[in-house]
Backbone as a chain_set.jsonl record, in Angstrom:
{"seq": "XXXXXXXXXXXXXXXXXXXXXXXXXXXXXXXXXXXXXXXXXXXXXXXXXXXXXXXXXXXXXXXXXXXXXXXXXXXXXXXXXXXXXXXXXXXXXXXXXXXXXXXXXXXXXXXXXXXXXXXXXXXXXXXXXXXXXXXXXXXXXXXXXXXXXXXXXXXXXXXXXXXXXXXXXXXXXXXXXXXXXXX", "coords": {"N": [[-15.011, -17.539, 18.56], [-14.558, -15.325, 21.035], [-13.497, -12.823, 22.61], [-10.389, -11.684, 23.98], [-9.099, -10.308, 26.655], [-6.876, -7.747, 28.544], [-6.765, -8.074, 31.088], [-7.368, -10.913, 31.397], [-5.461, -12.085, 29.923], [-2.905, -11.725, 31.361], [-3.598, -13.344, 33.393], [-2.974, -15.784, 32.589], [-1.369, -19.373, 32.564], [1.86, -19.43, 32.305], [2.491, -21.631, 30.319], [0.287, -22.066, 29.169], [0.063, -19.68, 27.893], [2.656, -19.538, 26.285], [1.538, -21.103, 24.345], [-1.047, -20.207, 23.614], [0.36, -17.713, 22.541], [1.777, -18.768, 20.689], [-0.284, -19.722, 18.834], [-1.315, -17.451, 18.033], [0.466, -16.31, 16.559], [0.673, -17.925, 14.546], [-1.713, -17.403, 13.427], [-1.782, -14.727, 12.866], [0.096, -14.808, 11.065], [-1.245, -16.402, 8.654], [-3.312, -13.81, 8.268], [-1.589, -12.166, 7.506], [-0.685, -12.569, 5.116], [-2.622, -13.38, 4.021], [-4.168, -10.435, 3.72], [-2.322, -9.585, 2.101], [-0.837, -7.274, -0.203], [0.446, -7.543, -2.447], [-0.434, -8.717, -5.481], [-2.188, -11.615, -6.352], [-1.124, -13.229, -8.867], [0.552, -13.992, -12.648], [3.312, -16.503, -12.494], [3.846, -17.742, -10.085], [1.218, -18.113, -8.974], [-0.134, -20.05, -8.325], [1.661, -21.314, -6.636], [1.918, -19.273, -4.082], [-0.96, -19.012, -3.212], [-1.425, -21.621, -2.305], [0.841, -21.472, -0.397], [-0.627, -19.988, 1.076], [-2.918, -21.233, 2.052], [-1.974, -23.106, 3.212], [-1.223, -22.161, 5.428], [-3.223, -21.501, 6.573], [-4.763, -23.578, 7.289], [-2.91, -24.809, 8.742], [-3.149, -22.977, 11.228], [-5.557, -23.381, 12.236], [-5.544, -26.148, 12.65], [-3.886, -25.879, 15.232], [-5.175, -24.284, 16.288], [-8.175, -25.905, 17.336], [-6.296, -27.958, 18.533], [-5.43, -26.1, 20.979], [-8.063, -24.914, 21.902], [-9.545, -27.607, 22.575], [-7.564, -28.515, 24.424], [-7.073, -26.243, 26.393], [-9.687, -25.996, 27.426], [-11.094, -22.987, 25.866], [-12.237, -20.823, 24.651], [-11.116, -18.317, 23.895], [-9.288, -15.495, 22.827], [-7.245, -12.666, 21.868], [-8.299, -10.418, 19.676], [-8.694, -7.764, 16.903], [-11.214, -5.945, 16.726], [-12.569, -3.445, 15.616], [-10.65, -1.17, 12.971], [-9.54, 1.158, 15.012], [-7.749, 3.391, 17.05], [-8.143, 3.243, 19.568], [-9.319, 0.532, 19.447], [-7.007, -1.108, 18.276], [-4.842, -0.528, 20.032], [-6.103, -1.838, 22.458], [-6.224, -4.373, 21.833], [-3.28, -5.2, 21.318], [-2.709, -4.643, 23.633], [-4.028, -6.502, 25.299], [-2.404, -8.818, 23.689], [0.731, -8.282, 24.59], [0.297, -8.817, 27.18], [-0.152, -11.13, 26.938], [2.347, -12.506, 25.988], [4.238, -11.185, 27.958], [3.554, -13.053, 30.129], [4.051, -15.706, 28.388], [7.035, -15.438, 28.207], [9.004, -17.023, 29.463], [8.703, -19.451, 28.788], [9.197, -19.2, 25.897], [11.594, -18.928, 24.988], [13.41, -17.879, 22.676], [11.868, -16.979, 20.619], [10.679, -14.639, 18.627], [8.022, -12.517, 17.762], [7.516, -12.237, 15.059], [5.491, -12.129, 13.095], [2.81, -11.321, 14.463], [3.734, -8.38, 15.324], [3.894, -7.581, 12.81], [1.666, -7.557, 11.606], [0.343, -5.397, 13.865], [2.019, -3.409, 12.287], [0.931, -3.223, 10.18], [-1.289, -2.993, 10.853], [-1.243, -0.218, 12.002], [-0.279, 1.997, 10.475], [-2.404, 1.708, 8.363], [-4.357, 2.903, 9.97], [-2.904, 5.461, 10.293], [-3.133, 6.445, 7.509], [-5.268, 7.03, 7.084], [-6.262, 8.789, 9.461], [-4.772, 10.594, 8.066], [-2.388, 11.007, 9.603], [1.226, 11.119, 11.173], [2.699, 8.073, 10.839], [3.807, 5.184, 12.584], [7.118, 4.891, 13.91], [9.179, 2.02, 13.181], [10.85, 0.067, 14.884], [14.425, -1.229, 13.937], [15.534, -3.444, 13.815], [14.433, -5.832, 16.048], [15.264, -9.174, 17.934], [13.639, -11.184, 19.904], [11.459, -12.028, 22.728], [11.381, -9.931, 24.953], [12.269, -7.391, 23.626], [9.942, -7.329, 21.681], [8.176, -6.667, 23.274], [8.606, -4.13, 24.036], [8.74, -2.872, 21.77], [5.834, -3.03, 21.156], [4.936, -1.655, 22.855], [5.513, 0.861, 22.544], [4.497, 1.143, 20.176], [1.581, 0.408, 21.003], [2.075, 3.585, 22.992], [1.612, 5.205, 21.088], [-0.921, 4.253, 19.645], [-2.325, 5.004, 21.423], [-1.487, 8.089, 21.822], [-2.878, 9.202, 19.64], [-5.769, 8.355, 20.199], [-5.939, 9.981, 22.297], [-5.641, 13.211, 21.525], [-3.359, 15.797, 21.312], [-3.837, 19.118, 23.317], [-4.283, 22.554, 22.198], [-2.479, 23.693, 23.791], [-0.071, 21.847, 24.245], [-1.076, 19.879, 26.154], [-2.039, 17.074, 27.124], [-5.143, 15.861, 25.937], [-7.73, 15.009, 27.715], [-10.927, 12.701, 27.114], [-14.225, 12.539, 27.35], [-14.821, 10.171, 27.633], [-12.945, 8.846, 28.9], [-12.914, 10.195, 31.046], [-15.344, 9.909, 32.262], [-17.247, 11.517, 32.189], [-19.297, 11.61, 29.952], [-21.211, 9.222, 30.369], [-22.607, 10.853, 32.448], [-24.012, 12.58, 30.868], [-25.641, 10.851, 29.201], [-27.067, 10.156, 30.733]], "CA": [[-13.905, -17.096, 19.373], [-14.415, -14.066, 22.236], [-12.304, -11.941, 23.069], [-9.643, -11.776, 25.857], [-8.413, -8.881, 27.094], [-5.239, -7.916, 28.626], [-6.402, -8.944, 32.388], [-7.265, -12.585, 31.234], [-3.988, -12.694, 29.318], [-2.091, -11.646, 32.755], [-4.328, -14.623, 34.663], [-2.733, -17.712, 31.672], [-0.186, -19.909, 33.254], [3.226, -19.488, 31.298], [2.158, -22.619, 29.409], [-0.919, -21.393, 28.153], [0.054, -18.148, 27.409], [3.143, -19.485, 25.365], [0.45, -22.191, 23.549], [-1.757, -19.054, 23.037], [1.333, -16.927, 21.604], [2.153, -19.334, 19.49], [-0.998, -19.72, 18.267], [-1.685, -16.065, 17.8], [1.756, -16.322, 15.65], [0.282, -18.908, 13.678], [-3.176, -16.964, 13.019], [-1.454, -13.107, 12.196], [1.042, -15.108, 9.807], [-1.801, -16.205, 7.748], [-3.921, -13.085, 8.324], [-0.933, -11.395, 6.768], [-0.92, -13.136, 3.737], [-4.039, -12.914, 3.117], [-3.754, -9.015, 3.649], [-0.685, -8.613, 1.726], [-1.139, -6.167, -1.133], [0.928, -8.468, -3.981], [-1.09, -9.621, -6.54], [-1.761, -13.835, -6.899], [-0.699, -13.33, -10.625], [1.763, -14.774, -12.945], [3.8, -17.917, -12.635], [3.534, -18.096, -8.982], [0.151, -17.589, -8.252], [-0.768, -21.053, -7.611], [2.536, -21.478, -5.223], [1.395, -18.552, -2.805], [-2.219, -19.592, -2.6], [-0.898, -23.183, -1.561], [1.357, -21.204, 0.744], [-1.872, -19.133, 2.12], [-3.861, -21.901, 2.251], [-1.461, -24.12, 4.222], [-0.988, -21.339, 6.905], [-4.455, -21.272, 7.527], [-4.459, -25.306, 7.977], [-2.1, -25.167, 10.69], [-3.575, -22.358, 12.599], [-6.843, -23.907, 12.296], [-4.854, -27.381, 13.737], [-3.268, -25.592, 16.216], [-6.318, -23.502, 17.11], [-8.487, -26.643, 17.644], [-5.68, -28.755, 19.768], [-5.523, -25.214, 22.335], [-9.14, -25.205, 22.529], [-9.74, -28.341, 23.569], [-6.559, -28.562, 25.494], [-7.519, -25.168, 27.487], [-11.152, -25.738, 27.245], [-11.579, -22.028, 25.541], [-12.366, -20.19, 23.044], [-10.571, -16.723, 24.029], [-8.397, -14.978, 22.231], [-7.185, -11.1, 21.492], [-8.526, -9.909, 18.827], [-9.078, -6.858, 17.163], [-13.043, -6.056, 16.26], [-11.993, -2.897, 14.323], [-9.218, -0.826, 13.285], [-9.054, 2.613, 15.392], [-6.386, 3.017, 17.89], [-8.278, 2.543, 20.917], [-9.034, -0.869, 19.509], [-5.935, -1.342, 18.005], [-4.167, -0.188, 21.286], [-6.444, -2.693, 22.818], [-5.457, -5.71, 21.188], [-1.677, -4.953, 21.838], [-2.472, -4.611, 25.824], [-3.937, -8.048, 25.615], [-1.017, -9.431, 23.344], [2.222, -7.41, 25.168], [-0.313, -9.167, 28.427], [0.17, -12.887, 26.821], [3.837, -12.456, 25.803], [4.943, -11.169, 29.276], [3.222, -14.117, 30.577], [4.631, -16.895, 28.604], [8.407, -14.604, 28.126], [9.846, -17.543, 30.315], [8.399, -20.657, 28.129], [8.951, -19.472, 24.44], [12.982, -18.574, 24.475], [14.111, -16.56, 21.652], [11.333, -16.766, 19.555], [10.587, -13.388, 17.689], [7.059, -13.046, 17.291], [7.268, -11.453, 13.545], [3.816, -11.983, 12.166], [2.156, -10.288, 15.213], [4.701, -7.255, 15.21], [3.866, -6.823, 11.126], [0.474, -7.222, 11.35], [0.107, -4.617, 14.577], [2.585, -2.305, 12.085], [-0.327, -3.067, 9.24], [-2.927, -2.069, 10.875], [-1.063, 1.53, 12.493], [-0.158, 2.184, 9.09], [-3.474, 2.271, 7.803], [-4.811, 4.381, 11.201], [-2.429, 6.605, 9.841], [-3.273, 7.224, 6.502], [-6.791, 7.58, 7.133], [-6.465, 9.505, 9.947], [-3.684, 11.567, 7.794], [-1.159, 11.313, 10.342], [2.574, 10.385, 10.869], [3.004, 6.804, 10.357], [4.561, 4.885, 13.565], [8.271, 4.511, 12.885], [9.846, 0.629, 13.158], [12.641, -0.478, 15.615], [14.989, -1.55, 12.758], [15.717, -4.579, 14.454], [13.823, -6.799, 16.776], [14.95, -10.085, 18.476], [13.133, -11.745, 20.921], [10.438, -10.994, 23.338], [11.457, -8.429, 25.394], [12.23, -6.059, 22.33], [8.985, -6.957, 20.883], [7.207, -6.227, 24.06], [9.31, -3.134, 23.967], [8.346, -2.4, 20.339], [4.438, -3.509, 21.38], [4.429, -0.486, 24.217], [5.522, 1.904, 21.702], [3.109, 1.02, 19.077], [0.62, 1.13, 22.457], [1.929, 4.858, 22.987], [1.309, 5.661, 19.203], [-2.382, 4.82, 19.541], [-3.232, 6.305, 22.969], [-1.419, 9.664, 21.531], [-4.1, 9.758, 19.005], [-6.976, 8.644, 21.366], [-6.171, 11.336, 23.325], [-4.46, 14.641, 21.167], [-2.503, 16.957, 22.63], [-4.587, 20.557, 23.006], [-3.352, 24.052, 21.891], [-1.119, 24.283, 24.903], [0.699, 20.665, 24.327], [-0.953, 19.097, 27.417], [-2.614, 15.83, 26.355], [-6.35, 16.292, 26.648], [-8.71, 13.331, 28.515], [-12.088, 12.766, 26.626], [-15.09, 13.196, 28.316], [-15.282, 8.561, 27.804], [-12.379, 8.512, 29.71], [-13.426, 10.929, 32.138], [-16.986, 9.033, 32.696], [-18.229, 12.807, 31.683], [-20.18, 10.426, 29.103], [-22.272, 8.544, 31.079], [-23.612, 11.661, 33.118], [-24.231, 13.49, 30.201], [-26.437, 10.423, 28.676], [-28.029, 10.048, 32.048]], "C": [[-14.315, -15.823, 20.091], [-13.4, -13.972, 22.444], [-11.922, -11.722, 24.112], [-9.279, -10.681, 26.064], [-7.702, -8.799, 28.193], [-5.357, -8.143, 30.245], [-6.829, -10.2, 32.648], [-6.124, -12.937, 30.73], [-2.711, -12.798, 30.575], [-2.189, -12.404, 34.074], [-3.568, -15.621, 33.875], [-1.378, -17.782, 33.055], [0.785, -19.117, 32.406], [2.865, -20.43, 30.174], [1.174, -22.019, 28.765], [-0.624, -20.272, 27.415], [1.34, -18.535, 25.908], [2.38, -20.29, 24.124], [-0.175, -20.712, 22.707], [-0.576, -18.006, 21.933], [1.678, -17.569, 20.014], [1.176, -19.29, 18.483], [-1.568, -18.541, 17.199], [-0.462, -15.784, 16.302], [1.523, -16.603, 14.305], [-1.087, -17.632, 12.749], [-2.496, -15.634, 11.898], [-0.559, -13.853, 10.894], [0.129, -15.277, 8.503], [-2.56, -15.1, 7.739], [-2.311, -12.068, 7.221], [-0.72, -11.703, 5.218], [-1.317, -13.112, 2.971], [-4.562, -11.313, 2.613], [-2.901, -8.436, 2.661], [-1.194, -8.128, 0.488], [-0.771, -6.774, -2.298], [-0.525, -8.99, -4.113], [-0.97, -11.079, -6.752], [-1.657, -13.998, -8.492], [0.427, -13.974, -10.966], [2.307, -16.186, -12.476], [3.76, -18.672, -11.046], [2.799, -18.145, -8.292], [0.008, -19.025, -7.583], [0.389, -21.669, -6.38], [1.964, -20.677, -3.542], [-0.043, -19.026, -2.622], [-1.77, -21.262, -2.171], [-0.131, -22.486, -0.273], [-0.142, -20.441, 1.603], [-3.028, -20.621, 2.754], [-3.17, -23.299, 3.219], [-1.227, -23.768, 5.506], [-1.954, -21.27, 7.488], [-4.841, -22.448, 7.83], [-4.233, -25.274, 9.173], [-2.39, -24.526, 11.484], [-4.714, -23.133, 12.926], [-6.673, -25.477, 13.281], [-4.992, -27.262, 14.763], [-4.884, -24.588, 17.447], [-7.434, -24.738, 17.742], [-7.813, -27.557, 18.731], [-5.835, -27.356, 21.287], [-7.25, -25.081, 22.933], [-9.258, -26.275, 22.918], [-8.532, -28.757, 24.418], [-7.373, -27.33, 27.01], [-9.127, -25.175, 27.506], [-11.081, -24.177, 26.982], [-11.684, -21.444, 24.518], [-11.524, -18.624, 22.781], [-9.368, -16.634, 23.412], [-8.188, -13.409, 21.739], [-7.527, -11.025, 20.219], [-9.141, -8.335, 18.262], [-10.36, -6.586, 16.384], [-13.111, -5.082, 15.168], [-10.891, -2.012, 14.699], [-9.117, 1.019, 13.572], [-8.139, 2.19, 16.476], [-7.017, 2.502, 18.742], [-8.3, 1.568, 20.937], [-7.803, -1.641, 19.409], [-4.653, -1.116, 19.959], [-4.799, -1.374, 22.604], [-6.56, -3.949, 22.937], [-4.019, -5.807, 21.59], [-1.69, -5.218, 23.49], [-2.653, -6.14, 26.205], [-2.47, -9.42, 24.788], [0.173, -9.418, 24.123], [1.385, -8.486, 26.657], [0.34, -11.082, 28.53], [1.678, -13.321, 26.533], [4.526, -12.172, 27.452], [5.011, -12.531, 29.539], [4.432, -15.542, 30.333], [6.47, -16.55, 27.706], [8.828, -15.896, 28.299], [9.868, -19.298, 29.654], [8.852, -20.903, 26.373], [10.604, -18.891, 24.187], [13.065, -17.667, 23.555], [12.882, -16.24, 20.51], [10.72, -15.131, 19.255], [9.303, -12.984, 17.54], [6.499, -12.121, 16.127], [6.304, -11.338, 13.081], [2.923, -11.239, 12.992], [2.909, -9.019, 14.925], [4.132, -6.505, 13.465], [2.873, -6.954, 10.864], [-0.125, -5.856, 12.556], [0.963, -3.523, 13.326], [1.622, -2.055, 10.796], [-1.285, -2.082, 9.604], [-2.742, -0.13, 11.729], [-1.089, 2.045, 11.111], [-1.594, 2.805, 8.094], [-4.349, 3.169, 8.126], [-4.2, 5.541, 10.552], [-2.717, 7.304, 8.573], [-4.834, 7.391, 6.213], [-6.905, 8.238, 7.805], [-5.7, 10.703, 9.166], [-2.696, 12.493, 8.844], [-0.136, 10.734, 10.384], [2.247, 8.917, 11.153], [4.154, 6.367, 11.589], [6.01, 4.653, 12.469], [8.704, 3.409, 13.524], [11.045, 0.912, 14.203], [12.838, -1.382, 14.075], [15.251, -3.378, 13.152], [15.149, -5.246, 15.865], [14.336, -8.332, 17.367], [14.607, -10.568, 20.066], [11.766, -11.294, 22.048], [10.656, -9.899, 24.094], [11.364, -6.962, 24.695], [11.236, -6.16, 22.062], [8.321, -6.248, 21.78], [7.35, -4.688, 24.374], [8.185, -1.703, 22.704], [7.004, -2.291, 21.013], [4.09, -2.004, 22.291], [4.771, 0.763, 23.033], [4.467, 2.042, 20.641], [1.859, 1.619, 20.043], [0.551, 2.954, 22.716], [1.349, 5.295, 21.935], [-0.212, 5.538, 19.036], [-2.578, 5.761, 20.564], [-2.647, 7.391, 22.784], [-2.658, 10.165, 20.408], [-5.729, 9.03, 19.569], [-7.219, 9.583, 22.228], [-4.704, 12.387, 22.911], [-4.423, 15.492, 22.074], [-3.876, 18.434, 21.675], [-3.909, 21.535, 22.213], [-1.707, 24.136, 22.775], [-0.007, 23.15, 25.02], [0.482, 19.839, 25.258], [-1.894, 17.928, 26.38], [-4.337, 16.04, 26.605], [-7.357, 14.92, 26.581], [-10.181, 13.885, 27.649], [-12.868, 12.317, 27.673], [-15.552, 11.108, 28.43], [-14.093, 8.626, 29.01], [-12.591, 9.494, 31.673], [-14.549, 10.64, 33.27], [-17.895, 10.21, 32.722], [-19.405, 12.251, 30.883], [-21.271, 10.4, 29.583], [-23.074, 9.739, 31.922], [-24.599, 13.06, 31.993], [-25.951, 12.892, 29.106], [-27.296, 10.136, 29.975], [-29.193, 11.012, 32.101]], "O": [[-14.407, -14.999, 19.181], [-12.471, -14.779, 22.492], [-12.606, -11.555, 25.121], [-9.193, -10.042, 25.015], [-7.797, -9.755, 28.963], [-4.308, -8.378, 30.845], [-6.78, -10.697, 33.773], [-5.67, -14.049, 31.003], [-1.852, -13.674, 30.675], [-1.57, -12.378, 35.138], [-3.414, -16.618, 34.581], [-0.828, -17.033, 33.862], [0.365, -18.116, 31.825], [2.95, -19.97, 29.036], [1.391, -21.433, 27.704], [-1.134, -20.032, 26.32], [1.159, -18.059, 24.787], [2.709, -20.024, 22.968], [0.131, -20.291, 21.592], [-0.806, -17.708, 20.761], [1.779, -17.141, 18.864], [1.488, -18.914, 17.353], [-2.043, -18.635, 16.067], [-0.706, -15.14, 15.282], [1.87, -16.009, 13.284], [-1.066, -17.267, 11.573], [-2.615, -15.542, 10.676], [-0.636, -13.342, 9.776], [0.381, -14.656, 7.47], [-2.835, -15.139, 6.54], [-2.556, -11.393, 6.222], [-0.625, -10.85, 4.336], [-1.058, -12.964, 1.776], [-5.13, -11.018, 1.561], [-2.735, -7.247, 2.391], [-2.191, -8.745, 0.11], [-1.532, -6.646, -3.257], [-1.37, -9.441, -3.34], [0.014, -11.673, -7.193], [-2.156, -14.924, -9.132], [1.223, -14.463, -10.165], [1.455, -16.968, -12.054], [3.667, -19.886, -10.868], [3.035, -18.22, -7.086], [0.037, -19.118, -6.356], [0.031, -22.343, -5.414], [1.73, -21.167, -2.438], [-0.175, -19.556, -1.519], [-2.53, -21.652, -1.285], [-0.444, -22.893, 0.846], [-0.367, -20.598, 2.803], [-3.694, -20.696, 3.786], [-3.8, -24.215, 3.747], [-1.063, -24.509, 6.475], [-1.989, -21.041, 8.697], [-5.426, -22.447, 8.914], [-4.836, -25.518, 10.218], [-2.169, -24.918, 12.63], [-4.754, -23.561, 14.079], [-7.362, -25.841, 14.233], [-5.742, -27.922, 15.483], [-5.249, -24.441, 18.614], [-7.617, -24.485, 18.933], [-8.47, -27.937, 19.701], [-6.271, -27.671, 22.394], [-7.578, -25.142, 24.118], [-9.041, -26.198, 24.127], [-8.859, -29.574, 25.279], [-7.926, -27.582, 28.08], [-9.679, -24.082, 27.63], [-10.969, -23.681, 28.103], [-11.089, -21.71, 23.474], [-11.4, -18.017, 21.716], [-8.508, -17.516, 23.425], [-9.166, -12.952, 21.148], [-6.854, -11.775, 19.513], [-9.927, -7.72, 18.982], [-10.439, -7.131, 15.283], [-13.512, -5.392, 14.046], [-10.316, -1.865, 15.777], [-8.784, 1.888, 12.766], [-7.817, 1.041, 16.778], [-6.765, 1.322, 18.984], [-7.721, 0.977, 21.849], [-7.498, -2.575, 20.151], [-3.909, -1.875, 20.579], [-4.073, -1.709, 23.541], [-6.926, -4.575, 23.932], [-3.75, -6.746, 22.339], [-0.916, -5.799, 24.251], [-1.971, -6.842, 26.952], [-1.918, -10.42, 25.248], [0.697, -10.504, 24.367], [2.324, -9.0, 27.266], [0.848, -11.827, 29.368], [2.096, -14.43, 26.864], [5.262, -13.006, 27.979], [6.012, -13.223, 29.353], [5.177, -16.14, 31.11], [6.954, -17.276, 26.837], [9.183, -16.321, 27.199], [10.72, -20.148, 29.917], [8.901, -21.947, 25.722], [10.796, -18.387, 23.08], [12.693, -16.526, 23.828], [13.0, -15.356, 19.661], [10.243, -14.66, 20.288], [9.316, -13.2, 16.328], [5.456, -11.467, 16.134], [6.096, -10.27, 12.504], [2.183, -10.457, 12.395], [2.435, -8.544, 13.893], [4.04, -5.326, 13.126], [2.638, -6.536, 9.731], [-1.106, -5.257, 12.114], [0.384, -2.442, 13.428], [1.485, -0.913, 10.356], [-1.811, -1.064, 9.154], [-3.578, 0.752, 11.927], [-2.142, 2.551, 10.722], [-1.752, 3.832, 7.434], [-4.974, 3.952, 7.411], [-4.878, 6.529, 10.271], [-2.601, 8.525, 8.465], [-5.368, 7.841, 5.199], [-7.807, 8.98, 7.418], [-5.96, 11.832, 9.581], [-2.376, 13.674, 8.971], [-0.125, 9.692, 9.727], [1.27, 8.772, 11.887], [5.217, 6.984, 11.664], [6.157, 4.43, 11.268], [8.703, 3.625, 14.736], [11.898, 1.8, 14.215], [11.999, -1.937, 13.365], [14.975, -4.299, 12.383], [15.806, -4.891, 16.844], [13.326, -9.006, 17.163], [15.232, -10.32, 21.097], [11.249, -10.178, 21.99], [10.044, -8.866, 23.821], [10.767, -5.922, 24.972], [10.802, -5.012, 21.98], [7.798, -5.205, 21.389], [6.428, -4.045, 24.875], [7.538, -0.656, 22.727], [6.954, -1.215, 21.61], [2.991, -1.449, 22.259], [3.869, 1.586, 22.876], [3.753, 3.019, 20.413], [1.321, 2.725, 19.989], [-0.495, 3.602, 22.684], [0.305, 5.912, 22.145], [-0.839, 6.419, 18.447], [-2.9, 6.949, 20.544], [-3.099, 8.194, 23.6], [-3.201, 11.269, 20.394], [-6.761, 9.479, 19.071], [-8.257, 9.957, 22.774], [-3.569, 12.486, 23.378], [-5.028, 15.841, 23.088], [-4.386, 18.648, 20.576], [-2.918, 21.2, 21.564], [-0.538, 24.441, 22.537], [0.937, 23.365, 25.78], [1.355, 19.015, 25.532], [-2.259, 18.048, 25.21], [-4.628, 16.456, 27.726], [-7.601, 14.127, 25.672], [-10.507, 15.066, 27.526], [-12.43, 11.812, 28.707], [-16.45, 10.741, 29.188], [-14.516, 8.409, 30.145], [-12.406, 9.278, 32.871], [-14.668, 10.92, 34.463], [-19.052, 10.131, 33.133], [-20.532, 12.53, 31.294], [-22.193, 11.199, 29.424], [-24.278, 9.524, 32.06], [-25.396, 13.961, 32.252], [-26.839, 13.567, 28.587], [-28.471, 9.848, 29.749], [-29.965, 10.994, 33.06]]}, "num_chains": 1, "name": "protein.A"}
């Protein structure tokens, strides 16, 4: 799978993009699962691994019918977890949700939303900073895409901290100071 990024997600039809959403739905649901911090102990262990192991079935289904439907392999993903990436993944998600807004009605897209609030969460307590705070309530896409831009602010404030004086201060990558400096 390669990675899309958020001005291939703003090229899908509507169709594709809600195919792709869905899909993406499908994938973070089991990625969360598999993530989740409970213990597979006790009387229910072998229920939740049947539930983990059936979520990753159907993405795996569903991921096979969109590839060869869309001939591709692309998809957002994130490679690792600092904001810029993290903030980078979201641009191409919040990119594929606009898109297919108009194809997928009310649906919610909960397992993305709680795996993007996973992985701030953990930015945060490794970086040892505040911890994004939740819209309490969420339905539909607009709110998420809502939610999704805020999360978005929340990295790019710690990609780029504020100075002494409270102005936000540009790094010398975003600047292209970088490149003349390795030149």
């Amino acid at each position: 799978m390669s990675q899309m990024c958020e001005s291939a997600g703003k090229k899908l039809t509507p169709e594709q993009a809600a195919d792709l959403s869905r899909l993406l739905e499908l994938l973070t649901r089991w990625e969360n699962m598999r993530d989740d911090p409970a213990t597979v102990e006790g009387i229910n262990a072998p229920a939740l691994l049947l539930d983990r192991q059936r979520a990753y079935e159907l993405y795996q289904v569903h991921l096979r019918t969109y590839s060869t439907r869309y001939k591709t392999s692309q998809m957002p993903a994130v490679t690792t977890n600092t904001p810029a990436h993290i903030g980078d993944w979201l641009r191409a998600v919040r990119a594929i949700w606009r898109r297919a807004e108009s194809k997928v009605g009310d649906d919610t897209p909960v397992h993305i939303l709680e795996k993007a609030y996973r992985l701030v969460d953990r930015t945060a307590d490794r970086l040892k900073t505040d911890r994004f705070v939740r819209t309490t309530k969420i339905h539909g896409v607009p709110a998420a895409v809502g939610e999704l831009e805020a999360v978005i602010d929340w990295c790019d404030r710690l990609v780029r901290p504020m100075n002494r004086s409270g102005s936000v201060q540009i790094s010398a990558y975003e600047t292209g100071e970088h490149r003349a400096k390795a030149g």
